[in-house]
Chimera marker file (.cmm) of the C-alpha trace (Angstrom):
<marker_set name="trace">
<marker id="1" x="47.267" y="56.824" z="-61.803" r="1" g="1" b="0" radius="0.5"/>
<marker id="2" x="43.586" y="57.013" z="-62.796" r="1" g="1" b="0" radius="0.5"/>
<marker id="3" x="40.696" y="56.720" z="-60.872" r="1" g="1" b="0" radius="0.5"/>
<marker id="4" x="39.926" y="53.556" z="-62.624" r="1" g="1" b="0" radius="0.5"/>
<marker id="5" x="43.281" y="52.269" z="-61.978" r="1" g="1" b="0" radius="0.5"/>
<marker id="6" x="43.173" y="52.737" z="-58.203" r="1" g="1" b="0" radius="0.5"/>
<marker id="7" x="40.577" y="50.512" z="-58.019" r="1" g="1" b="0" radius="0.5"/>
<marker id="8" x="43.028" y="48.297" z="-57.459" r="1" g="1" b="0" radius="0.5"/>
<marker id="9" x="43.861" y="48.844" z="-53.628" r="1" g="1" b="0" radius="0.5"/>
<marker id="10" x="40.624" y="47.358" z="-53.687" r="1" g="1" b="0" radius="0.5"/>
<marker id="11" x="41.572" y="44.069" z="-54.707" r="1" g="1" b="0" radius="0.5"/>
<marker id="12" x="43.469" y="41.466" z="-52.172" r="1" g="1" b="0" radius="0.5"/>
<marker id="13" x="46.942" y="40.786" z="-52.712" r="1" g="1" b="0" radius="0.5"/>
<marker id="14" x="47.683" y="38.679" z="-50.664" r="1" g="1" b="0" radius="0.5"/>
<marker id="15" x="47.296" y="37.479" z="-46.896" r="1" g="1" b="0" radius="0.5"/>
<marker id="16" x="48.552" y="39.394" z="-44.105" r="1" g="1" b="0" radius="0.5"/>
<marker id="17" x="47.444" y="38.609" z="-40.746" r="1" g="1" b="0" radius="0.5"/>
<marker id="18" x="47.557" y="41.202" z="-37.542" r="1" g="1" b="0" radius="0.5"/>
<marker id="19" x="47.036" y="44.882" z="-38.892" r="1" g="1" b="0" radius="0.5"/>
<marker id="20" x="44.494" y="47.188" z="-37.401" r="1" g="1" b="0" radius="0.5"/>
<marker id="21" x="42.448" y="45.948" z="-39.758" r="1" g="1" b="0" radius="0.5"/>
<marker id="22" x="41.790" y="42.680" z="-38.503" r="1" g="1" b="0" radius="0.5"/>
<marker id="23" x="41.537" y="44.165" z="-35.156" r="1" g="1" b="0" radius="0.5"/>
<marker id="24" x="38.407" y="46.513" z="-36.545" r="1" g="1" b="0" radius="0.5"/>
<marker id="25" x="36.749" y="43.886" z="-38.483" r="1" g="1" b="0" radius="0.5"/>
<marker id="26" x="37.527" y="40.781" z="-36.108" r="1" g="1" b="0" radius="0.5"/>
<marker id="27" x="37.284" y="42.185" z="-32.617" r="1" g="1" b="0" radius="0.5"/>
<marker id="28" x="35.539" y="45.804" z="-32.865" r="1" g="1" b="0" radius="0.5"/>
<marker id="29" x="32.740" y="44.890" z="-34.687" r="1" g="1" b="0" radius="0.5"/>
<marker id="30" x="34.003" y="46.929" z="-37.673" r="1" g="1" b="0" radius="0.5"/>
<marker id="31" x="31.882" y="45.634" z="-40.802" r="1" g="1" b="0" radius="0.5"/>
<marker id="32" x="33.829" y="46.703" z="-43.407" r="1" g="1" b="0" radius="0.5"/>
<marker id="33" x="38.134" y="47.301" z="-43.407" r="1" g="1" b="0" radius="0.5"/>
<marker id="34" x="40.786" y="48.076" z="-45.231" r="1" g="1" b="0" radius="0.5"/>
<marker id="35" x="44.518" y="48.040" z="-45.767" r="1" g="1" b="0" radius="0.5"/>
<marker id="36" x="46.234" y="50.137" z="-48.246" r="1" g="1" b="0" radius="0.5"/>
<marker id="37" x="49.368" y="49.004" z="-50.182" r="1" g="1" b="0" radius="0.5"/>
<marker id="38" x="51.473" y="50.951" z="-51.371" r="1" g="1" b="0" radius="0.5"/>
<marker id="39" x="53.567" y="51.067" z="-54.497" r="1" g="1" b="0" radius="0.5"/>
<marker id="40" x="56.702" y="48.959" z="-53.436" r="1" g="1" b="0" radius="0.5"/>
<marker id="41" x="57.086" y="45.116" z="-54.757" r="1" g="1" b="0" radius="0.5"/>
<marker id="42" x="59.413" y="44.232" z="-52.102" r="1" g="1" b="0" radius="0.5"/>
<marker id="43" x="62.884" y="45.512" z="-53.094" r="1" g="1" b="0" radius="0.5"/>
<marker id="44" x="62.549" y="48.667" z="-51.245" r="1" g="1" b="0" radius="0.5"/>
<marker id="45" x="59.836" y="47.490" z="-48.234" r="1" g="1" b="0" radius="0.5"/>
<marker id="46" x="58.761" y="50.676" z="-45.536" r="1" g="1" b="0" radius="0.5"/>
<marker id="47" x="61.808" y="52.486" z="-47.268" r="1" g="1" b="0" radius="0.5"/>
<marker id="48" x="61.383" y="54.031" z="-50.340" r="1" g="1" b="0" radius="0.5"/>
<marker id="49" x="63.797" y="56.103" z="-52.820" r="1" g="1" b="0" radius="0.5"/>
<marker id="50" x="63.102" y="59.427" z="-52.034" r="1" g="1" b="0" radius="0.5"/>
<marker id="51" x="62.414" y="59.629" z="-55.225" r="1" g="1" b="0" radius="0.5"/>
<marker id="52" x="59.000" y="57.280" z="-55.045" r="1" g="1" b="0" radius="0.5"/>
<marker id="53" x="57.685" y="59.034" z="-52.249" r="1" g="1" b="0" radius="0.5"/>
<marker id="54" x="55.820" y="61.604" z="-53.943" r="1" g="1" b="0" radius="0.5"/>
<marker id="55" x="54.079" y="59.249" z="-56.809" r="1" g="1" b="0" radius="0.5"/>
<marker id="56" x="53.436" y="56.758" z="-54.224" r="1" g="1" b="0" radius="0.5"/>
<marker id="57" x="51.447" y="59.772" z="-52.296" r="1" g="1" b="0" radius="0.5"/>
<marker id="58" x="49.956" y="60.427" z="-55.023" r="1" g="1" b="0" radius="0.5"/>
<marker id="59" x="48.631" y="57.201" z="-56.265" r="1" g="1" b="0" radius="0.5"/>
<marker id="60" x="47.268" y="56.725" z="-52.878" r="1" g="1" b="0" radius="0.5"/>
<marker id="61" x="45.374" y="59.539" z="-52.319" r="1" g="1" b="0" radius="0.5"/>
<marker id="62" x="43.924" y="58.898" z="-56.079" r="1" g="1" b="0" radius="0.5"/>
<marker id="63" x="42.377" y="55.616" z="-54.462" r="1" g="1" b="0" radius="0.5"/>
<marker id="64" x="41.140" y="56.766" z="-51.190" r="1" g="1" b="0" radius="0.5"/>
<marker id="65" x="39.590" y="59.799" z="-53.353" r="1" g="1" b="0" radius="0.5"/>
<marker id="66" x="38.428" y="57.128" z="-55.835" r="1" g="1" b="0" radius="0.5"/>
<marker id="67" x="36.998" y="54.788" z="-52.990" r="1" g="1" b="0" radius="0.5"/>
<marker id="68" x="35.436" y="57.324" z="-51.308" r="1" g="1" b="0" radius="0.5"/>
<marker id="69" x="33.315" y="58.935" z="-54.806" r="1" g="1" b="0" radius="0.5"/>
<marker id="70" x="32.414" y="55.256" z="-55.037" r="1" g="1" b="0" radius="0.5"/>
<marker id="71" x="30.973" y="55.122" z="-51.151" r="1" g="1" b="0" radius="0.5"/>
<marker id="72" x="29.268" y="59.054" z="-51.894" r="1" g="1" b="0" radius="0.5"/>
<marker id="73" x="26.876" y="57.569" z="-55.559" r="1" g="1" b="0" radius="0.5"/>
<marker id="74" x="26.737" y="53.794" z="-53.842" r="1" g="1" b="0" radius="0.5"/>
<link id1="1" id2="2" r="1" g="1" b="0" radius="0.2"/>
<link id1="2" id2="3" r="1" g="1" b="0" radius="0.2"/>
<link id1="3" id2="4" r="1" g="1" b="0" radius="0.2"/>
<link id1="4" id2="5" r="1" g="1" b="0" radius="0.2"/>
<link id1="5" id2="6" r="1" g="1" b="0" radius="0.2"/>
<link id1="6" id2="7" r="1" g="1" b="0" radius="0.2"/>
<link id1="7" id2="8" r="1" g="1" b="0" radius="0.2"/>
<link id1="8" id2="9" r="1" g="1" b="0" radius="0.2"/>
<link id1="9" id2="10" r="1" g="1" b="0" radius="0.2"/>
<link id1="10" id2="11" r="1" g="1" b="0" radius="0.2"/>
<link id1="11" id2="12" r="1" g="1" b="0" radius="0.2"/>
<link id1="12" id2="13" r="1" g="1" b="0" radius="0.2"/>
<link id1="13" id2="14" r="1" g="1" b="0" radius="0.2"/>
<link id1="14" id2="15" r="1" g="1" b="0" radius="0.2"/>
<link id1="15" id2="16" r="1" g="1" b="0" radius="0.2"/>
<link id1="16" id2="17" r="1" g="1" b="0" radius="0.2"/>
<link id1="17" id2="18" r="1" g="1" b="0" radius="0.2"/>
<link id1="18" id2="19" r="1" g="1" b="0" radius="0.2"/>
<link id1="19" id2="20" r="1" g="1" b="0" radius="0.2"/>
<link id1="20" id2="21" r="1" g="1" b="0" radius="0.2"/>
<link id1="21" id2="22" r="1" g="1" b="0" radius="0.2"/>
<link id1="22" id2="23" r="1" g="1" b="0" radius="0.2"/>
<link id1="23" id2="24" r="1" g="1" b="0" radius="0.2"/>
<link id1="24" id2="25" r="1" g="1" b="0" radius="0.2"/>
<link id1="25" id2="26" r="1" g="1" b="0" radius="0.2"/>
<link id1="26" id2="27" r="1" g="1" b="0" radius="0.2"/>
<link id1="27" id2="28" r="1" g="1" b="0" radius="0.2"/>
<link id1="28" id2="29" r="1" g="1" b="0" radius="0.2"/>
<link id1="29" id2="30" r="1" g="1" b="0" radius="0.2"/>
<link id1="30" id2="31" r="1" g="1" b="0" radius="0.2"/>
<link id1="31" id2="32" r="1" g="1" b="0" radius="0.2"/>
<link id1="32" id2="33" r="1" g="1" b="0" radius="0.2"/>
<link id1="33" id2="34" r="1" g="1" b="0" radius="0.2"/>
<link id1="34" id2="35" r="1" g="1" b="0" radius="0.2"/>
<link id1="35" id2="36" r="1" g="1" b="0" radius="0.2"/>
<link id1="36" id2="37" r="1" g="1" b="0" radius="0.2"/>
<link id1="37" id2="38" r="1" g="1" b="0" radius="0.2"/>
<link id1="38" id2="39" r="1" g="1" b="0" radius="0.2"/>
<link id1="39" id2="40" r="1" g="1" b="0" radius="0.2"/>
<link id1="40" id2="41" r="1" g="1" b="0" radius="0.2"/>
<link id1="41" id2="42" r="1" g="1" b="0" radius="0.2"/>
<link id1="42" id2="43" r="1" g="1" b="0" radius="0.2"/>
<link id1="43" id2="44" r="1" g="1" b="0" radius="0.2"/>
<link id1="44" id2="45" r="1" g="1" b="0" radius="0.2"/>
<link id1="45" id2="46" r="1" g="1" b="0" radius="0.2"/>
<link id1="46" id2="47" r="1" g="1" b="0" radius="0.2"/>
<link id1="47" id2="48" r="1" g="1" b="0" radius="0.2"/>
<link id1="48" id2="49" r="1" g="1" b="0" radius="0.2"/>
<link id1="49" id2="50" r="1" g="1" b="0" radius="0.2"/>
<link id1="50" id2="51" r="1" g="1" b="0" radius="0.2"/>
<link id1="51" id2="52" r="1" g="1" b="0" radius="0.2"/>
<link id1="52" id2="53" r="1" g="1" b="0" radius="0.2"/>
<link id1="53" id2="54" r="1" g="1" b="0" radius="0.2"/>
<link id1="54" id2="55" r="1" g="1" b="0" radius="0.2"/>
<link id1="55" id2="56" r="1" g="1" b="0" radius="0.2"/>
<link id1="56" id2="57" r="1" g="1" b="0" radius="0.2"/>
<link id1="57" id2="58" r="1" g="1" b="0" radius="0.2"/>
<link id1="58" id2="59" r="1" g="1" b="0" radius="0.2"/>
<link id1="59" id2="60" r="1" g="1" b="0" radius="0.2"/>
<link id1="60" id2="61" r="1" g="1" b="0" radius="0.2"/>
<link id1="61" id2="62" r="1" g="1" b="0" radius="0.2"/>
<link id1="62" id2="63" r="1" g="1" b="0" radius="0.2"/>
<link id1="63" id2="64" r="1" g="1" b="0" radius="0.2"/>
<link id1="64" id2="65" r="1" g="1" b="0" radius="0.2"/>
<link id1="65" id2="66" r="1" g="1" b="0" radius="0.2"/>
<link id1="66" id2="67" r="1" g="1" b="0" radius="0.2"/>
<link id1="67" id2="68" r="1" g="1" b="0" radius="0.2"/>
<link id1="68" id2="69" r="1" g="1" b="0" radius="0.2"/>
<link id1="69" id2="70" r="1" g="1" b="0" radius="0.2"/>
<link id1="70" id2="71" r="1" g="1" b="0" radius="0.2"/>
<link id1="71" id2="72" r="1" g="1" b="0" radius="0.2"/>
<link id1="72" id2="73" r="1" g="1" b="0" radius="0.2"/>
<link id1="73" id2="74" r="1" g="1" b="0" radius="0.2"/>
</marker_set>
């Protein structure tokens, strides 16, 4: 994955009420949150091939790295 690529854990998906998230931005005053997706589209859910685990780390931490050069020149 590319840096421009993983600007898409930016992007909603779709709705998902109750994570952490909403907690920070709805009850701790949090002004910005976020909630990271990973590379599943539902056939697998929170258990993936072993064999997916490593690209899926990997395309993560491209995003947060990403995300966070975008925060650092904002």
């Amino acid at each position: 994955m590319t840096a421009v690529a993983s600007w898409y854990f930016l992007a909603p998906r779709h709705a998902a009420a109750g994570g952490s998230d909403d907690y920070a931005k709805g009850s701790a005053g949090v002004k910005y949150s976020y909630t990271l997706e990973l590379r599943d589209t539902g056939v697998h859910g929170f258990v993936l091939p072993e064999n997916q685990i490593l690209p899926a780390c990997e395309e993560t931490w491209a995003g947060v790295k990403a995300f966070a050069l975008a925060l650092a020149t904002y």
